[in-house]
C-alpha positions in Angstrom: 242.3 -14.2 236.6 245.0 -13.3 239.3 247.1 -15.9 241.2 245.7 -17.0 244.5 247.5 -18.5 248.0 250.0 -21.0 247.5 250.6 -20.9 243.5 253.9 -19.1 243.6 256.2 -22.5 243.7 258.3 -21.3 240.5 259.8 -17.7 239.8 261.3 -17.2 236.0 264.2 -14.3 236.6 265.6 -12.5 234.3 269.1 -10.9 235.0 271.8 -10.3 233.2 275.1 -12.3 232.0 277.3 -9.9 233.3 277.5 -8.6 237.0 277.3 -4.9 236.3 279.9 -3.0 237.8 277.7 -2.1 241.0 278.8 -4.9 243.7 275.2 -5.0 245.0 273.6 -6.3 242.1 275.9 -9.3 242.9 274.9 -9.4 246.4 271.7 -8.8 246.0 271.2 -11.4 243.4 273.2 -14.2 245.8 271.0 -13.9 249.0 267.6 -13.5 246.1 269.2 -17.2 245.1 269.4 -18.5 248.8 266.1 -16.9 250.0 264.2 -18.4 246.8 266.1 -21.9 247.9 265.7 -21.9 251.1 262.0 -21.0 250.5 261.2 -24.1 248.6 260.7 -21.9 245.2 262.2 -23.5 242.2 264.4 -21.2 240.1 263.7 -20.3 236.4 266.3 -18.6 234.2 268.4 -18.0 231.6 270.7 -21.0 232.1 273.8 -19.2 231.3 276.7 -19.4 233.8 278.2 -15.6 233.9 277.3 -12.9 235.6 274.2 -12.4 237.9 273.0 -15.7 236.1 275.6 -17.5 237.3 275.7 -15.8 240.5 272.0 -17.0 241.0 272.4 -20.3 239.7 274.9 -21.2 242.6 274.0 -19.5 245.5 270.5 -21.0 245.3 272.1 -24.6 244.4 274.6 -24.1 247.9 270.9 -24.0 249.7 269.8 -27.1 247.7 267.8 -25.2 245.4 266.0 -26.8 242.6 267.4 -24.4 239.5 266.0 -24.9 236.3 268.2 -23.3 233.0 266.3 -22.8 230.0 269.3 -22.2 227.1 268.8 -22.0 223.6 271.7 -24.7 222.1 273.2 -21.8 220.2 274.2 -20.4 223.4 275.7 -23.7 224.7 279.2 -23.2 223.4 279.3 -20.3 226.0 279.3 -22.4 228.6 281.6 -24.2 231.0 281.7 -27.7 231.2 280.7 -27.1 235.0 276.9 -28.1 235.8 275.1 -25.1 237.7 271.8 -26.2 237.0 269.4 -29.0 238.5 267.7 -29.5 235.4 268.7 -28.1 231.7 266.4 -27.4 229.1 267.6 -26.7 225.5 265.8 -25.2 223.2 266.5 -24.5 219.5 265.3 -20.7 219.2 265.0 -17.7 221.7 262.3 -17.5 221.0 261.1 -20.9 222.3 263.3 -20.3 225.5 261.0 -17.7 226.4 258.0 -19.2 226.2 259.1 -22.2 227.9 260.4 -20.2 230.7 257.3 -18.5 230.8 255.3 -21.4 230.4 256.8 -22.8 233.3 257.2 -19.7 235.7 254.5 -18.7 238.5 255.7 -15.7 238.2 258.6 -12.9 237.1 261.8 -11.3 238.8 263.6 -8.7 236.6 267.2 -7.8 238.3 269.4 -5.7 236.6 271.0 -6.6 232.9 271.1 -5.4 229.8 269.0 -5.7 226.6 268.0 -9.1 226.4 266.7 -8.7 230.5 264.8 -5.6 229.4 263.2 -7.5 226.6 262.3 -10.3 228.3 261.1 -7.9 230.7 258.4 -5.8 228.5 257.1 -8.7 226.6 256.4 -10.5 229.8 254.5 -7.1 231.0 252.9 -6.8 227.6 251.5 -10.1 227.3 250.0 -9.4 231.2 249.1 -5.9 229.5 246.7 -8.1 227.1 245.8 -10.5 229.2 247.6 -13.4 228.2 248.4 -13.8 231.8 248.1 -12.4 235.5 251.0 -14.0 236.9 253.2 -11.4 239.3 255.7 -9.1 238.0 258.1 -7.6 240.0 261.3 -5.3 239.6 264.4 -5.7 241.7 265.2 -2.3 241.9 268.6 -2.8 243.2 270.1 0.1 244.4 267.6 2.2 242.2 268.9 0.2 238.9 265.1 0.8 237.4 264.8 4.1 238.0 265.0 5.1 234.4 262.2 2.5 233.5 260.1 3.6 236.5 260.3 6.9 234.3 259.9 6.2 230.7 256.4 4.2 231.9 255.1 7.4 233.9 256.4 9.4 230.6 254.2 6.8 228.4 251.4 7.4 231.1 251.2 11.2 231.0 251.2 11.0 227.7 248.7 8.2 227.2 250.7 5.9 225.2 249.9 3.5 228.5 245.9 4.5 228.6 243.8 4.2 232.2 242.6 0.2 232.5 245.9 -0.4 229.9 248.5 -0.3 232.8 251.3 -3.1 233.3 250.8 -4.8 236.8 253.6 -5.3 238.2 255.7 -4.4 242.1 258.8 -2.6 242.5 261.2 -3.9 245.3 264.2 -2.3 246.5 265.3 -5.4 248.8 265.2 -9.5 248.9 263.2 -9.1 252.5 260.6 -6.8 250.9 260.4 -8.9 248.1 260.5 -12.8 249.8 257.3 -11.0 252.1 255.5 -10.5 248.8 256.5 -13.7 247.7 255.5 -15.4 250.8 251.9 -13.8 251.2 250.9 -15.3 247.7 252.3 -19.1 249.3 250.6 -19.4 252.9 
């Protein structure tokens, strides 16, 4: 089952706590946060405050954004005492912050980040692997930050780890414009 017109009216992102020390993952990520805002597209994520998260969180909140942060209450004492999010959901495991985040996504944005962004990453490309979903899965390529990805999964194809009909769906975006138009064609 695949996603038809005007489903897309959440997007779960995964990004990373830190801002990388490339200063267009930060950019990029802000006017991702504005678009999705100004867009009408409630924001799914992480719920941390730091880094791209935190960059996300407020730029789409400036536009009025509805921002929803999924934390785990383990992670709570990293926080500031500054609200970023519209709504806050608390969970007791990671585990159960995925699957709420997924459970309420339309779909999946993976920016740049490091381990925990790639995991949540595969799993959410493994379970559409498997067929536990057909929601959309895209890659912010920012400044070619997935290239090494891109790579490994043609490795795994060539050498039929990833078998023909087996594939992960999923798009590959190298800017917000590219990647709000894909967005948008799934909405109207």
């Amino acid at each position: 089952m695949s996603l038809t017109r005007n489903q897309i009216n959440s997007i779960c992102i995964f990004c990373g706590s830190g801002v990388g020390e490339n200063p267009k993952f930060a950019a990029q990520t802000e006017e991702l946060g504005r678009s999705l805002a100004i867009a009408g597209i409630e924001i799914i994520y992480g719920g941390g405050d730091m880094g791209l998260m935190g960059t996300l969180a407020k730029s789409a909140l400036k536009k009025n954004g509805i921002v929803t942060g999924v934390i785990p209450e383990f992670l709570l004492k990293y926080q500031s005492e500054t609200e970023i999010v519209t709504n806050q959901i608390v969970t007791k495991t990671m585990h159960e912050r995925k699957s709420k985040m997924y459970e309420l996504a339309d779909g999946f944005i993976a920016l740049p980040g490091g381990i925990g962004t790639l995991e949540e990453l595969i799993e959410t490309m493994t379970w559409e692997q498997l067929g536990q979903h057909s929601k959309p899965i895209y890659l912010f390529n920012i400044d070619n930050f997935w290239a090494p990805l891109l790579s490994l999964l043609e490795k795994m194809k060539h050498e039929k780890f990833i078998r023909k009909g087996l594939e992960a769906n999923f798009k590959t975006f190298e800017n917000v414009e590219e990647l709000m138009n894909q967005i948008a064609s799934l909405r109207c």
